[in-house]
N, C-alpha and C positions, 0 to 999 in steps of 0.2 A: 631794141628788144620788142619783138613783139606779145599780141596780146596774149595770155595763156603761156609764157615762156617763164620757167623753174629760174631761179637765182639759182647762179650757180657760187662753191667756191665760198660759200658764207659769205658774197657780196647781195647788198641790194638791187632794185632794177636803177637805180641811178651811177651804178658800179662804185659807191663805198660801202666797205667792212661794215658787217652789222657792229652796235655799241655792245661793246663785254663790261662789266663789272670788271674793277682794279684787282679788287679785293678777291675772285675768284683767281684772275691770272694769278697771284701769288701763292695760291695753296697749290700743292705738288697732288698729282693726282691720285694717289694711292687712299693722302687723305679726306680729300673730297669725296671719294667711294666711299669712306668710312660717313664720311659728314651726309649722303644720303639714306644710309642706312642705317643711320642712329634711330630715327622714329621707329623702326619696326623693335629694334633693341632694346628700346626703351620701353614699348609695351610689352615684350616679351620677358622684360625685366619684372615689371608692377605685377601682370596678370598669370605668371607663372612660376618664374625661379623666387623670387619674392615670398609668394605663399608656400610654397615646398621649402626652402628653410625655414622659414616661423616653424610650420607642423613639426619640422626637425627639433627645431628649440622646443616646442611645448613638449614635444615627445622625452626630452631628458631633464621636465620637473613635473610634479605634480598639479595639476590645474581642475579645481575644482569650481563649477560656477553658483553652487550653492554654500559654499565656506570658502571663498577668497583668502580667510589667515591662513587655510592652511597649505597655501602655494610655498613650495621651495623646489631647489632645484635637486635633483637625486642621482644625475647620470643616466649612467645605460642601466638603471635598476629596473624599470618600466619594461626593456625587452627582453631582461629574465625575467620578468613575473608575469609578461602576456600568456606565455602557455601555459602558465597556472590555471587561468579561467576554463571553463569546462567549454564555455559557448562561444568563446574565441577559435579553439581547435577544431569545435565543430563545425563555425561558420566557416574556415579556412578549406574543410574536408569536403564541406557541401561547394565550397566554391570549385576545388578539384574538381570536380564530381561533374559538375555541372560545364565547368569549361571544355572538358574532356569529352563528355556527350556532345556540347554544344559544337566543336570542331568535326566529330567523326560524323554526325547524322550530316549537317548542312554542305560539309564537301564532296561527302558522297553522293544524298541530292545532287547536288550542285552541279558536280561531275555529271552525272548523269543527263540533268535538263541539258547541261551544254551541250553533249552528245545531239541530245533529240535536236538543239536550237540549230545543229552545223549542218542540218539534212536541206534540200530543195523542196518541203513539203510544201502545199499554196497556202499562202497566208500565214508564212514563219513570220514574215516580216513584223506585221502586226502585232504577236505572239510575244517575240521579243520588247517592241513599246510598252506593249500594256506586260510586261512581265515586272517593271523596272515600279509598277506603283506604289508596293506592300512598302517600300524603304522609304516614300515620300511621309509616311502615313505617323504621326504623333506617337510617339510609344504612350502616354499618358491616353490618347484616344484608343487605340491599340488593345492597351491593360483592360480597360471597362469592357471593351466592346466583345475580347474574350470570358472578361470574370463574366457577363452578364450570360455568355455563351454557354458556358460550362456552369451555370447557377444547375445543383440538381435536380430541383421540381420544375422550374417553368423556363429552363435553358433550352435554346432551339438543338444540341446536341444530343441531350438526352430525349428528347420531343421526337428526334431522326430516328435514333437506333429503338425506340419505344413504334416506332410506326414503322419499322422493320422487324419488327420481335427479335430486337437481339436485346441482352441483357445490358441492362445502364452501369452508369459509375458515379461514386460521391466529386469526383475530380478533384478540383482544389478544396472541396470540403476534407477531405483525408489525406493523413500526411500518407501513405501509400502511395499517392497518385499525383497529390499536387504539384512536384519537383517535375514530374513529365506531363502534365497540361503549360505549365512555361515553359517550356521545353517545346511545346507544340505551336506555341504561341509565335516563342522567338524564330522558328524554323521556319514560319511561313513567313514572317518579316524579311529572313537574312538571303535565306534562299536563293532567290532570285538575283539578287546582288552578287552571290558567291558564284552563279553559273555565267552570268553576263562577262563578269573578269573572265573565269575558266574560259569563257567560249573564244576572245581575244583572243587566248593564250593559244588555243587550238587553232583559231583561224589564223594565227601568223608563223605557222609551219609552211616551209617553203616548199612550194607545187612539185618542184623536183623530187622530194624524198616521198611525197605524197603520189608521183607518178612511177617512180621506182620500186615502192610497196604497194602499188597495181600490178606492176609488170609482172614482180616474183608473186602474184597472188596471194598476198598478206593481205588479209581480212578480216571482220569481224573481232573475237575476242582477243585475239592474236595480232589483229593489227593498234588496236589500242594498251594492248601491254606491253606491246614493245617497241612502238613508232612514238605514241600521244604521247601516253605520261613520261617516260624519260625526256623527251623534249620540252613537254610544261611544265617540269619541275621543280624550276625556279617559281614561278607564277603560282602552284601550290604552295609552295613556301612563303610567299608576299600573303598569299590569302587566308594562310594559316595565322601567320602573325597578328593581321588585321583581324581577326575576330579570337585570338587569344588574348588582345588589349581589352576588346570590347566585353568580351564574356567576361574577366577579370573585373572589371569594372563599373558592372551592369548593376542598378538599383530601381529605377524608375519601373521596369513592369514587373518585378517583385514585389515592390511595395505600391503598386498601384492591384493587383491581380492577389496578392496573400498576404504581402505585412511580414513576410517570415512564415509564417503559419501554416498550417495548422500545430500548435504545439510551435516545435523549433525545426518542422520537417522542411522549409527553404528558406531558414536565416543564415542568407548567402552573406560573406563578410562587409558587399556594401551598405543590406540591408541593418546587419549589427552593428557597422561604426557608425551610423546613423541614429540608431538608436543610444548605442552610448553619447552623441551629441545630446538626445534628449533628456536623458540623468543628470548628463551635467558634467559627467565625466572626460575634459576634454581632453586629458594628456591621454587617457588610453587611446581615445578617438585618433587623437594622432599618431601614437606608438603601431596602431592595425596600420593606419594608411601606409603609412611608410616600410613596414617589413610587407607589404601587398606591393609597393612600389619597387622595395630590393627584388621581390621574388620575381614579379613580370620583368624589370629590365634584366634578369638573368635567363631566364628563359627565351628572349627575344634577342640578345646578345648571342646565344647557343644556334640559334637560327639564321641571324645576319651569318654569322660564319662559316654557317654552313652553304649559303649560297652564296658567299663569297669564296667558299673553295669549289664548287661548281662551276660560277663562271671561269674561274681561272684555270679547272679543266677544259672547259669548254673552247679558252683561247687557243690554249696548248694543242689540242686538237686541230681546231682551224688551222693553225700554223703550221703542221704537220701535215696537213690534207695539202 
């Protein structure tokens, strides 16, 4: 053999069999796969399924950290008495609320930039790089850098439209307005992320249907309502998901930018299981998480399905074709 020549054949260059372990040849290989994938299972055991039953368990006793006697366990009493509380329903509504905006503004965005990003203009390329930064960026760095934005005396925002003569705003000072200054906040963060996918989604439409709706001169608005989106619609629905998990379960630039506030005008439900963490109150804290947990895996459940019966049009078709 010469020099730079591969062992072939699981032989060495002196052509014997490399040494195997006994002890491996005797396990059958189905559980050897298993026996390499325990480590991942086993963290996914400790750092997730682990903690989602405890909250389950504390969820059906009372757990109080400032009266420990009076822990007992009560059942599903806890998730008929969560909608008693006034600022549970509300924090649930605000979270509605919020999730619902947070999907319609950032995909339509979204959609749009991608549009602009799919063009030959000079210097897209770049455009796109630097589009991808807002998401690098610390939500906790993020929160200040807008609360300080939106401060109403000496915010560079109101400093703009003051040196514009257009009329100012209390922003996150007033519950009016503060649910859409986060709003503003989180939409230049996700944005860019939301059209970067989209734009995938549009650049792997195949040239042929893209030269065909040249041919028959489908254009403009016309070409995008009835070429684009029914083709990325699956890819809508993956990016809808992704940030219906995240709007669901979004705290850190609520309570770094309002705290809930003004009043209880964005005590969104992470930001109030949070807070009932700091009462002390922990079975309620767990009782929220987990009907927030039923409600998104139902909703995200309703959407696997449904682009699961997409694609499976979509075979049917090929097939057909």
């Amino acid at each position: 053999m010469t020099a730079g020549t591969t062992p072939q054949n699981g032989r060495a260059a002196s052509g014997r069999p490399y040494p195997r372990r006994a002890w491996l040849q005797r396990i059958p290989e189905q559980r050897l796969a298993l026996l390499f994938v325990l480590p991942t299972l086993i963290f996914l055991l400790a750092m997730s399924i682990y903690p989602t039953l405890y909250a389950f368990w504390m969820s059906l006793r009372v757990e109080l950290v400032f009266n420990p006697h009076a822990s007992r366990f009560v059942g599903l009493d806890n998730f008929l008495a969560v909608f008693d509380d006034p600022f549970t329903v509300k924090s649930l509504w605000l979270t509605a609320i919020w999730s619902a905006s947070v999907i319609a503004v950032q995909i339509v965005l979204g959609f749009l930039v991608a549009l602009l990003l799919d063009t030959r203009l000079r210097g897209i390329g770049l455009l796109r790089s630097l589009l991808i930064l807002p998401v690098f960026i610390s939500p906790v760095a993020m929160g200040l850098t807008w609360r300080f934005m939106f401060e109403p005396v000496a915010g560079v925002i109101n400093w703009a439209l003051r040196s514009l003569h257009l009329p100012t705003g209390l922003w996150i000072s007033s519950p009016k307005t503060a649910l859409v200054s986060v709003l503003i906040a989180d939409t230049w963060q996700w944005t860019p992320f939301v059209a970067l996918i989209l734009l995938a989604g549009i650049q792997s439409i195949s040239p042929e249907i893209i030269e065909a709706a040249r041919l028959d001169r489908v254009r403009g608005i016309t070409y995008v309502r009835r070429i684009v989106l029914p083709l990325i619609r699956p890819v809508l629905i993956v990016v809808l998901v992704i940030r219906l998990i995240d709007s669901v379960r979004i705290f850190d630039l609520f309570y770094i930018m309002t705290r809930g506030g003004p009043g209880s005008s964005t005590l969104v439900s992470g930001v109030y299981d949070f807070t009932m963490f700091q009462l002390g109150r922990l079975s309620d804290m767990a009782t929220l998480g987990i009907v927030i947990l039923i409600i998104v895996n139902l909703l995200v459940t309703v959407f696997l399905r449904v682009l699961a019966r997409q694609e499976r049009q979509a075979r049917r078709v090929g097939a057909t074709a």
